[in-house]
N, C-alpha and C positions, 0 to 999 in steps of 0.2 A: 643522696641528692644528685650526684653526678651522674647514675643510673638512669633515676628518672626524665633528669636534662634530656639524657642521652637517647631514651624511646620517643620526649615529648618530638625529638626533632627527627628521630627516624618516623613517627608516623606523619607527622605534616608533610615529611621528599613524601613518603608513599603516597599519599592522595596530588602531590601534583605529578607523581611521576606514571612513566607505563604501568602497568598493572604485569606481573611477575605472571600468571596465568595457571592452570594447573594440568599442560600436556608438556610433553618432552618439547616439542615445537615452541609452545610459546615461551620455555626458559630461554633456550638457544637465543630465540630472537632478543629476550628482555640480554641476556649477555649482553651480545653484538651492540646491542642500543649504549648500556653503560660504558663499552669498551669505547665505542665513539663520543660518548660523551667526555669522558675521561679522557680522551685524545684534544676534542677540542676543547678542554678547561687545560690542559697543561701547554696545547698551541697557544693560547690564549692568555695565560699569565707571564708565557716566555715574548707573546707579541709585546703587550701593554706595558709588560718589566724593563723591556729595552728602551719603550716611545718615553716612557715616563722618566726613567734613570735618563737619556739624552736631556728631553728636557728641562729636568733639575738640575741637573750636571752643566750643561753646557748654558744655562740661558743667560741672557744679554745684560740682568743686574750684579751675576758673577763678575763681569766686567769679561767675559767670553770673548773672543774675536772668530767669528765662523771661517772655518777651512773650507777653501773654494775647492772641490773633489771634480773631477770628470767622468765616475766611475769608478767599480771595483770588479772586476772582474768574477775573481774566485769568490766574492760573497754572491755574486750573482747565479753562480751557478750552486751556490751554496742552497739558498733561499727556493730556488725553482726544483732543484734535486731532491733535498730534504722533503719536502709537501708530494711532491710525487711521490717517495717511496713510499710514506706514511698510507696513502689512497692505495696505490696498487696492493700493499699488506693488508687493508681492509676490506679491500674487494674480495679476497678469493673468501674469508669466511661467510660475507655477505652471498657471493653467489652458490656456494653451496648452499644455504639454508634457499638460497629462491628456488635450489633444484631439488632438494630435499622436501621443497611443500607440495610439489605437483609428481611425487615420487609415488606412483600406484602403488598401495599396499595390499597384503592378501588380506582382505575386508571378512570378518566375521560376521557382522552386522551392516546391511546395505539398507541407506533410505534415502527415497525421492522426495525434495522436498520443493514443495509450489507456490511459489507466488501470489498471489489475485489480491486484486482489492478488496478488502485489507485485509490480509489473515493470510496464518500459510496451509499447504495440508503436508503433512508427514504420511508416506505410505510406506509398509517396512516390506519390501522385496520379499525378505527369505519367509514371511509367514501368510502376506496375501491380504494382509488387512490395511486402513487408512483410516486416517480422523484429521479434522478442521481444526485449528488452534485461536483463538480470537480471544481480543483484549478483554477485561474480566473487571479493569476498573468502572465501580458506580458509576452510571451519569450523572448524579447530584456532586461527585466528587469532578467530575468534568468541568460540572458550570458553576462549581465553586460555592453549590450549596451546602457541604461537609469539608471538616477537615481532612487535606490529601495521606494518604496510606502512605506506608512506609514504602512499598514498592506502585505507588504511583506511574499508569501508562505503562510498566513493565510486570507487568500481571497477567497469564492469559488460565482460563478455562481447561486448557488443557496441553500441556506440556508437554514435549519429544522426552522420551526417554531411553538414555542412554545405559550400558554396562561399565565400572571402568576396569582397567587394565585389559581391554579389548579394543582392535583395533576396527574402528567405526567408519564405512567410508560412505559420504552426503554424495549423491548428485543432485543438481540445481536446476530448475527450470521455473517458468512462469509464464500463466495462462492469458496473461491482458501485455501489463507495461513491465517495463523494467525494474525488479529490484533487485536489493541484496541483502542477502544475510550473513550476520556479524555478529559474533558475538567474543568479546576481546579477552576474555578468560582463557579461548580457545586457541584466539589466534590466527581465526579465521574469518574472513571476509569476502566472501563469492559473489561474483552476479549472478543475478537468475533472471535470463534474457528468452523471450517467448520462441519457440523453434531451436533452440541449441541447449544443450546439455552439458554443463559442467562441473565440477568435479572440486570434492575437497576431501580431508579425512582428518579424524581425530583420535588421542591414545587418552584415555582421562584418566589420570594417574590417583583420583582420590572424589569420594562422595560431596554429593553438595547439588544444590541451585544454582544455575548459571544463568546470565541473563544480556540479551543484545535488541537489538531491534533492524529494522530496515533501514541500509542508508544510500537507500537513492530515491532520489523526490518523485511519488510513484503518482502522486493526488492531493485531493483536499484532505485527507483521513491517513495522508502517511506518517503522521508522530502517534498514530493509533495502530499500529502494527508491531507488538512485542515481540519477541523470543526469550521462550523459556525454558531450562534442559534440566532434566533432571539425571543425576549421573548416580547408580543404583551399584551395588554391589552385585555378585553374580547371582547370589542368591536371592536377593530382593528384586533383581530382573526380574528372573527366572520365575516368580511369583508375580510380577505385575505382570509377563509373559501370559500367561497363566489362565492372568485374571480378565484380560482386552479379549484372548481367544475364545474365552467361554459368552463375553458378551457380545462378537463374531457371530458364535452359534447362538444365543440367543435371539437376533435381530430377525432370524428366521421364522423363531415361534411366532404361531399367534396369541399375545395377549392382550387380555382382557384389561383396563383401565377402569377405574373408579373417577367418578366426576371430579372428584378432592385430589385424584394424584394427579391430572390430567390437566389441571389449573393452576396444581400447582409448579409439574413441571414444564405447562405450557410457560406460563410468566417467565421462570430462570431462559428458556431459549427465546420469549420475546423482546428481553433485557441483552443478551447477544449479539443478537443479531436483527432484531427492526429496530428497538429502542432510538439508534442515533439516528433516525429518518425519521421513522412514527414518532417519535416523541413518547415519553413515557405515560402522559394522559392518553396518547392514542389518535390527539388532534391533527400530527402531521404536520407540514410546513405547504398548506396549497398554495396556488396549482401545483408546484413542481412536487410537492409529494403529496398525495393525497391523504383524509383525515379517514381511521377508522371508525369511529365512534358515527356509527348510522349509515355506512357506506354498504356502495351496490355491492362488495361482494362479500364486506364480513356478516351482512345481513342479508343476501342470498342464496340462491342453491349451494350449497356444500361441495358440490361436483365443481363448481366456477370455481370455489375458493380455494381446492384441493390442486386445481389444474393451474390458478397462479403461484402455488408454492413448489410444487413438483417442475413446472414451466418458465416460470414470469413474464414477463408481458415483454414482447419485442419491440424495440422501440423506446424505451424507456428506464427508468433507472432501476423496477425490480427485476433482480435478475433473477436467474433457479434457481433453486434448493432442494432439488431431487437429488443431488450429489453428497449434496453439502448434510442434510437430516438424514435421520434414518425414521425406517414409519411410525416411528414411538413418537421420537421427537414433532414429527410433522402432522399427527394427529394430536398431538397436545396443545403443541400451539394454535392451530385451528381453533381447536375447543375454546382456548383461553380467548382470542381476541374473537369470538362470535359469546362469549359470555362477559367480558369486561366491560367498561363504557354504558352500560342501560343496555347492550346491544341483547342482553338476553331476554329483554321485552318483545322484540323480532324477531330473535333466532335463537340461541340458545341450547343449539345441540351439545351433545358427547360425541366426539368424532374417535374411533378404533382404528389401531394398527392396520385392520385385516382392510376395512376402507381404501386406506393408502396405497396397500399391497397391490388391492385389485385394480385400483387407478393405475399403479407403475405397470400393470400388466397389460391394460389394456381396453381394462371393463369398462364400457359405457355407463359411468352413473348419473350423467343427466346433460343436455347441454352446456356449454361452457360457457360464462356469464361475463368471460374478461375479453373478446372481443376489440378489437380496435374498430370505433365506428367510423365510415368513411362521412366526410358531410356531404349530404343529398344536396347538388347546385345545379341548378341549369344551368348548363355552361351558354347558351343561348344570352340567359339575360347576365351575363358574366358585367357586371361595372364596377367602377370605383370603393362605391359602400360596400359591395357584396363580395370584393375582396378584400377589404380594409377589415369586416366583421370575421371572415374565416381564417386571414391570417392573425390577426389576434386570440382567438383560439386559439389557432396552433401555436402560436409564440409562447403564451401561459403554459402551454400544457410539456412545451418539447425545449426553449430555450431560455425562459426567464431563470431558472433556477442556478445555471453559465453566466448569462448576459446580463443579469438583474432586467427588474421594470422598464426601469427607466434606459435601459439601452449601454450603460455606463461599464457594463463589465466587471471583469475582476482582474485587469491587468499586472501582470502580463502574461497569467495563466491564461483567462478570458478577456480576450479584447475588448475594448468598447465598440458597437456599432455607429456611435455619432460620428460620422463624418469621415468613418472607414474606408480604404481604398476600394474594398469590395461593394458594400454597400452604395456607394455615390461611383462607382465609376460602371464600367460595361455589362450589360443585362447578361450577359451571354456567360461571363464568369462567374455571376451570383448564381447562373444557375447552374451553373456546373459544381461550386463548392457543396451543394446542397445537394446532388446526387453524387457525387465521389468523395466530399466527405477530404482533410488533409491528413494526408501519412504523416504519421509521427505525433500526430497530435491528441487534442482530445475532443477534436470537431469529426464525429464521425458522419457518416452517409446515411442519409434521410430516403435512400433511395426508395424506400419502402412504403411510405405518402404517397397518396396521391399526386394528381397532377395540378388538381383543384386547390390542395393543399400546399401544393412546394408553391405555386403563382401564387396564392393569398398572402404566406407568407414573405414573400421575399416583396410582393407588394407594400405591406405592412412595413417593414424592417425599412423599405426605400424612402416611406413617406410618411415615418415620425421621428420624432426626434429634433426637427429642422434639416433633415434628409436630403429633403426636395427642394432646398433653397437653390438658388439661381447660381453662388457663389461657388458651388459644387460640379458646375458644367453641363453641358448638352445631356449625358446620363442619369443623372440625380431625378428621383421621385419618376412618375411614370406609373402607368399601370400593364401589368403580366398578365397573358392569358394561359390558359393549360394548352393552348395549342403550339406556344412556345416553347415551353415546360415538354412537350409531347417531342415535340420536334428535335431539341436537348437529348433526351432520351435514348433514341432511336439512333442518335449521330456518336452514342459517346462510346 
């Protein structure tokens, strides 16, 4: 009985306490951790043991009479000496382990590992190969239409794998914003800051699944970013080694696909990686994300649709995938989403690796259908309507999916427009935000719009909402011409 007592209450400290971890590093730390805990629970019974024994001891229905004191000298220096020395003994084992983590080892196994929204990629130095890692929980299990998994959000597709009893060293970076990677088993936490490179290592003393995530607030999709490590024996490396290298050499063959394999491994990479934008029906979230199901490019030329997955579209929220797929992959999914949705009443191909290939290469397979169209205006009859209709456009198409409809935002990620300093106050800085775009942030540089387009919309954004009300100033509402816009340009 007393056994039992005894685990029931060492496993409840374990789930609220640090997690012991399984490298030399992260014991050391969990040490340290209890050694100060255990300092301040014995500070801490000797504080409270004293306040409370005076207080019982001495209080005023004892019939007590309080001794007027002016000081004690030597308890003073008692009290201030004892707590120092206690710190400074804590510190050196403290600062060895912080020199000890950033101690270069001679690394067996080196991998770079990157950042981007959302996913990371693992590239492993010593063999020359790379792959994408991304979350791998259902989206019915996201929006709460199934019961959540046991490893819920901390699930990805494809896992880093590690050797143990090998010493492992990460460098960090990342291609957009800021994160990090953490994962507390390890005992490790790095940032991964775009332009700098830094550094971590690990010794994994024992096989298993390890699991962290990103923690620094990268976006909307940052509690969708897992870390997953699989720590292998050598032998069992050395066979998954083995097994990435041979599929390395394979990405080169040309194969051939069957409609049936090609649909079906399109859908698992559609469910990856568009699923949280397209939507699983494929409808999308328009304007800011557009619907495929009858769309210009999953039901057009193949070459368009090849060149937005290899590309994406500048300007906008799809990014590339030439990196990120390989031509297996990105001829499958093609296939899938021009045959899902009815869309294979219009279109309907099998799209081949060797397609792909020739596309990364070079080959002309037909015009490219994803085009950003500029709008035809005479700037001539440039007025009120005829900027009010084309900044609205653009606003649908480039800021509502930030700013919402209605102008309201998503503060204090997305500001609201209503009544913004920007927005109601000097033409000359609206239109500056709009071609330079704020460091640090997530408003980038529209410099790439027209001129017709940056004055419609910044016209738009001035003169709804209640914008242009009087109570806003000499600035508020107005209309922009692209000669502004031009002149802006040209000056910045």
């Amino acid at each position: 009985m007393y056994t039992l007592l005894l685990g029931s209450v060492s496993t409840i400290f374990a789930s609220y306490n640090m997690t012991q971890g399984v490298t030399p590093m992260s014991h050391r730390i969990y040490d340290i951790h209890m050694l100060m805990f255990y300092v301040c629970v014995i500070a801490g019974i000797a504080t409270f043991g004293v306040m409370f024994y005076a207080l019982l001891k001495h209080r005023k229905s004892l019939g007590v009479t309080p001794a007027q004191s002016k000081g004690h000298l030597a308890l003073e220096i008692i009290w201030t000496v004892v707590p120092l020395l206690i710190l400074l003994g804590l510190s050196y084992p403290a600062g060895k382990i912080l020199m000890d983590m950033d101690e270069a080892k001679e690394a067996e196994v080196n991998i770079l590992v990157t950042g981007l929204q959302w996913k990371w990629k693992y590239e492993y130095l010593d063999h020359g190969f790379s792959f994408y890692s991304n979350l791998s929980t259902p989206m019915a299990q996201r929006n709460g239409l199934e019961p959540k998994g046991e490893h819920y959000l901390l699930e990805v597709d494809e896992p880093v794998v590690v050797p143990i009893h090998t010493h492992v060293r990460f460098l960090f970076t990342s291609r957009d914003v800021n994160h990090s990677w953490w994962v507390p088993d390890f005992a490790v936490k790095v940032d991964c800051i775009p332009g700098y490179i830094n550094e971590g290592w690990v010794y994994v003393e024992k096989p298993g699944t390890y699991r962290g995530q990103c923690t620094e607030l990268c976006g909307m999709l940052h509690g969708f970013m897992p870390i997953v490590v699989e720590a292998k024996t050598q032998e069992d490396y050395q066979k998954w080694l083995a097994k990435r290298m041979d599929i390395v050499i394979q990405k080169e063959a040309d194969r051939v696909l069957t409609k049936d394999e090609a649909m079906k491994k399109g859908q698992q990479v559609y469910q990856v990686h568009c699923q949280s934008c397209h939507q699983a029906d494929g409808k999308g979230m328009p304007p800011a994300i557009p619907g495929m199901v009858g769309g210009k490019i999953t039901t057009g030329p193949v070459s368009g649709h090849v060149d937005v997955l290899l590309n994406g579209i500048k300007g906008t929220g799809m990014q590339a995938f030439g990196e990120q797929l390989t031509n297996e992959e990105i001829a499958a999914v093609i296939t899938y989403e021009r045959n899902a949705w009815g869309n294979d009443k219009k279109a309907g191909e099998l799209v081949q690796p060797k397609t792909i290939d020739q596309a990364r290469g070079g080959a002309a397979l037909a015009e490219p259908s994803q085009e950003v169209v500029k709008p035809k205006v005479d700037t001539s009859q440039w007025d009120s309507k005829t900027a009010m209709a084309v900044g609205k456009s653009v606003y649908d198409k480039n800021c509502q999916s930030c700013h919402q409809i209605n102008g309201e935002g998503m503060p204090p990620m997305f500001p609201s427009l209503k009544g913004s300093k920007v927005v109601v106050g000097p033409v000359s800085q609206h239109i500056q935000l709009l071609l330079m775009g704020v460091k640090g942030t997530a408003m980038a540089s529209f410099a790439w719009m027209s001129d017709e387009e940056i004055a419609g919309v910044i016209t738009y954004k001035r003169n709804s909402w209640g914008n242009n009300e009087i109570k806003y100033g000499k600035d508020a509402g107005g209309l922009i011409t692209p000669a502004e816009v031009k002149a802006m340009r040209g000056a910045k």
